[in-house]
N, C-alpha and C positions, 0 to 999 in steps of 0.2 A: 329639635323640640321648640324652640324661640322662632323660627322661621312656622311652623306649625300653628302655635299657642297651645301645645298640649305640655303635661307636667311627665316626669320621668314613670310614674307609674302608669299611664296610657300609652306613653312609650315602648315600655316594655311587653306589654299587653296585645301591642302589634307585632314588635320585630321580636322577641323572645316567645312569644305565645303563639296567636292568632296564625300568623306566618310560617309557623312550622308547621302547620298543621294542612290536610289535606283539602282540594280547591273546594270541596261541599261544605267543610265546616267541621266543627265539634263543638262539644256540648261542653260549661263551665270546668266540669268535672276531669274533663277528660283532657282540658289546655295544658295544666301544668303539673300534679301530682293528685296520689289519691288518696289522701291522707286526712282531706281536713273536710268540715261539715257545713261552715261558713265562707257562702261565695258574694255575701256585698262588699268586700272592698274592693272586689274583681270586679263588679259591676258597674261602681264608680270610673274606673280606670275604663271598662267598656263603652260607658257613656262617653266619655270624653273623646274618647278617639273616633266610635261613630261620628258627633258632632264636625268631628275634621272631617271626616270622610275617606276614614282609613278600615272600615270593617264595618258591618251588618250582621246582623241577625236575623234568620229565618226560620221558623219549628225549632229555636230551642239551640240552632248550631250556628256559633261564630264564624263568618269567615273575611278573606280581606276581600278589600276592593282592588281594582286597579289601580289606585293610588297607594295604597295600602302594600300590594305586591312592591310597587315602585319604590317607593320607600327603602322597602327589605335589602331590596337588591342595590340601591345606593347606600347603604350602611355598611353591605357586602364589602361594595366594590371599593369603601373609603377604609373599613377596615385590611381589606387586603394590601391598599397600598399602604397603610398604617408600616404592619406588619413585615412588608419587606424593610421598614428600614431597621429593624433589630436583628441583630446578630450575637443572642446571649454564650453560643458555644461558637466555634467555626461551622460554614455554611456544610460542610462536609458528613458532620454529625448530626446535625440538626435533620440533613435528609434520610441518614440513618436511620437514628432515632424514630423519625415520623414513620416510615418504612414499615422500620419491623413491630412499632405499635398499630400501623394500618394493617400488619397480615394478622395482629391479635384480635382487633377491631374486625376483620372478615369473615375469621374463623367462627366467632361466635355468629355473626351474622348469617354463616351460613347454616348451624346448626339447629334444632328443634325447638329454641328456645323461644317461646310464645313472644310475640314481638310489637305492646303499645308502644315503646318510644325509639324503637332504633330508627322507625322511617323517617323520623326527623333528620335524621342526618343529612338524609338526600335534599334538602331542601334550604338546609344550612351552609351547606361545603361551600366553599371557598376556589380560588385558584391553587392549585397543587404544585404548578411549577414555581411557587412562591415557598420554600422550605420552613419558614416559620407559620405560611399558611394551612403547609400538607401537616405539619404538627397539630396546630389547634382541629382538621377536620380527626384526626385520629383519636385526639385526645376527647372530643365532645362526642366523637362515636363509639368510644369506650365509657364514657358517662353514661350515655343513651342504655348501653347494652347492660352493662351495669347494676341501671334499674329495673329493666325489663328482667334480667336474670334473680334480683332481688324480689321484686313483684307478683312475678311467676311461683317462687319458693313459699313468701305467705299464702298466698292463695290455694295452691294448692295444698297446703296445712288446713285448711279452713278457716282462713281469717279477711276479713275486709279489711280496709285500710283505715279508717280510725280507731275500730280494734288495736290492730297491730299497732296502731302510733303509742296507743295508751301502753302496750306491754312494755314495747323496747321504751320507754320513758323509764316505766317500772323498775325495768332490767338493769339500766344505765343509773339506777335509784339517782335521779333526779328532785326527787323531794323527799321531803318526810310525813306528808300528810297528802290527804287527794286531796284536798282544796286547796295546797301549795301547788298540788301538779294542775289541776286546772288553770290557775293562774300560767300557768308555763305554755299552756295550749290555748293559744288565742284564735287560732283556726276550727275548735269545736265551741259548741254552745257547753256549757258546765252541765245542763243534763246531758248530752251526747257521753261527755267524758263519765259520768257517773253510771249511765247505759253501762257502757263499755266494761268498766271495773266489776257492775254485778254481773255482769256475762262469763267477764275471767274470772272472778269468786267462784259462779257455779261450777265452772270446766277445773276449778282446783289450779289455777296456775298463779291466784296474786293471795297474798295472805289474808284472813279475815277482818282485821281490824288494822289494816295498814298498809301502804300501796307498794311493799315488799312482794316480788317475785316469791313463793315456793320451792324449791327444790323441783318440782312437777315445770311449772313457770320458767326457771334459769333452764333448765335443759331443751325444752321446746323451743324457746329461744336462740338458743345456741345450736341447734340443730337448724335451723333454719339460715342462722348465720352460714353454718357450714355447705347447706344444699347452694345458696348461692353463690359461695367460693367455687364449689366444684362444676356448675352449669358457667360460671365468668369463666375460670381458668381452663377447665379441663378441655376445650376443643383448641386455646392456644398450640400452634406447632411446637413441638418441640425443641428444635433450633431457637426459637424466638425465648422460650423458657427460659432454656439456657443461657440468656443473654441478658436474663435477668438485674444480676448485679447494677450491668456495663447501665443499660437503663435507669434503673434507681438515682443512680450519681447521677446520667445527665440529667434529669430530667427537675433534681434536686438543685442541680446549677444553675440551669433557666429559672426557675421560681425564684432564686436567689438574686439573679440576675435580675429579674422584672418586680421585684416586691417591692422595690423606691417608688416606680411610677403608678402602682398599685392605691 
């Protein structure tokens, strides 16, 4: 960034955004999630990094430049040597671990599940013969799928994504008043989010005089929690299921392990 003159949020905007995304480009919307209504802070952060000469814009879709690429792939290559030099379990486990979370990460990938963010992964991956590297490509392509598994389930509920935002906010009863939760959603405009509430008011899923989920509401909700469990989990091998536990711990150890330099 200092070698640049860009600030951490055009930073990211290249190597976490722009860059993962395919050589033609994509549209604001479609960079980083689909959730919110409000794309000028992304635009500041876009300016800035145009100005370097790290990304353009043409009809509407970001893409990088050559230098822009360059970047990516020097972030790549310094995080990878980063990375080898941690060793939060034995090197033995760690390839394990990556292993059998990459045949969970495959599985879904191979299945029918509508797929905007797992192509990220190909563009993100790292070196593999690096065991703390082949972990982070598993674990960021179980993120990827993740959403995509999650995304897939709203939608086809019939919900857009600031919709849905306002519900599960609801759901999570994050406030007590809508103009509390609008404070909470800095990513919609206060009408978007007001939109939204009379939309689930009319479909009977948020209460009338209060941004309390319905009975109608908590169950829609919760069903949609579930359809995503069962599209993440259900193509997992079996084998690798069952290995569940053994996972959980390590992967609870590394976090433990790396949350000081955090």
């Amino acid at each position: 960034m200092e070698e640049l003159g860009i600030d951490r949020p055009a930073y990211a905007f290249v190597v976490a955004g722009v860059t993962l995304q395919p050589d033609e480009g994509a549209r604001l919307v479609d960079i980083f999630n689909p959730y919110p209504t409000v794309y000028e802070p992304n635009l500041a952060a876009a300016s800035a990094a145009r100005g370097a000469g790290l990304v353009d814009e043409v009809g509407g879709k970001w893409h990088a430049t050559t230098k822009g690429r360059e970047l990516a792939a020097r972030v790549r290559r310094e995080a990878d040597a980063y990375l080898a030099t941690l060793e939060p379990i034995p090197a033995a486990e760690l390839t394990r671990l990556a292993s059998l979370l990459g045949r969970a990460f495959a599985s879904i990938e191979a299945s029918d599940v509508p797929k905007d963010h797992i192509p990220r992964t190909a563009r993100f991956r790292g070196d593999a013969k690096v065991p703390m590297v082949a972990l982070e490509n598993a674990v960021f392509g179980l993120w990827q799928a993740r959403d995509d598994c999650h995304m897939s389930s709203w939608r086809e509920a019939g919900f857009d994504g600031p919709t849905f935002d306002v519900l599960t906010r609801a759901w999570r009863a994050e406030a007590a008043t809508e103009e509390e939760l609008i404070t909470k959603l800095p990513g919609q405009r206060p009408e978007d989010v007001r939109s939204a509430f009379a939309r689930l008011r009319t479909d009977g899923l948020i209460e009338a005089r209060s941004p309390a989920v319905t009975v109608r509401g908590r169950d829609a909700r919760q069903r949609i929690e579930d359809e995503t469990n069962r599209r993440f989990f259900g193509p997992w091998p079996d084998e690798v299921g069952r290995e569940a536990p053994w996972i959980a711990a390590r992967l609870a150890t590394v976090n433990a392990a790396l949350a000081p330099a955090s």
